[in-house]
N, C-alpha and C positions, 0 to 999 in steps of 0.2 A: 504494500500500500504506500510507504515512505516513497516508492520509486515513482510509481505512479506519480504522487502530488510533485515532485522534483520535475518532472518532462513537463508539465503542463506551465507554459510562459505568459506573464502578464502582457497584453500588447495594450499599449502606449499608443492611442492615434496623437499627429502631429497636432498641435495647438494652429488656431486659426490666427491668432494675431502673428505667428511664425512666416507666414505664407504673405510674399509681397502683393501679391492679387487684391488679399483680401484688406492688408494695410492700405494699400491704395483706398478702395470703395468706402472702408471707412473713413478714411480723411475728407474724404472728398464728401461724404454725407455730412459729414460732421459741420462742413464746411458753409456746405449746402445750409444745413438749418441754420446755423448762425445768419448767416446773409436775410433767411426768410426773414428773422424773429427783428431784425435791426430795421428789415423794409414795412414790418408789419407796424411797428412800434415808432420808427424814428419817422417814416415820411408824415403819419397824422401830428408828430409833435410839430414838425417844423411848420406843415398847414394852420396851427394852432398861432401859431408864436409869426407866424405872417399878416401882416394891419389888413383890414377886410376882409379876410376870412370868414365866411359862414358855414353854416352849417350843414346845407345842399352838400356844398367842396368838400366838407369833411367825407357826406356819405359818398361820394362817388371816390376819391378817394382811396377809401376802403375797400370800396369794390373794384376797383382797378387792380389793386394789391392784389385779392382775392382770383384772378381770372387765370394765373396760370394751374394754379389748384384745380378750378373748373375744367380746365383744358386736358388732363390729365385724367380726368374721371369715365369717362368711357375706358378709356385703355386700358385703365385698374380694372375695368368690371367684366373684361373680355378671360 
């Protein structure tokens, strides 16, 4: 029985962040959201902190932000 458990080897898959592939794709998501969260957040402040601004500007705005998201939702759904 001792022999038995001695032949049987543990296997170790490779780690994902090991693999240049996958460094890449997360950098680049990572990256990816940060840029979202900065368009999401900084273009309505600077609309805010601009003289005459209203509130229309605000909402279209947002929704301009918003349109590459949309753009994207069929393909997600395929």
């Amino acid at each position: 029985m001792g022999r038995q458990a001695s032949a049987i080897r543990r296997f170790d898959p490779p780690l994902l962040f090991d693999a240049p592939d996958f460094r890449r794709l997360w950098l680049g998501q990572t990256i990816s959201v940060f840029g979202d969260q900065i368009t999401q957040l900084g273009l309505p402040l600077v609309t805010v902190r601009t003289p005459g601004a209203d509130s229309s500007q605000m909402g279209i705005l947002t929704a301009v932000g918003l349109l590459p998201h949309l753009r994207d939702l069929p393909e997600a759904a395929e």
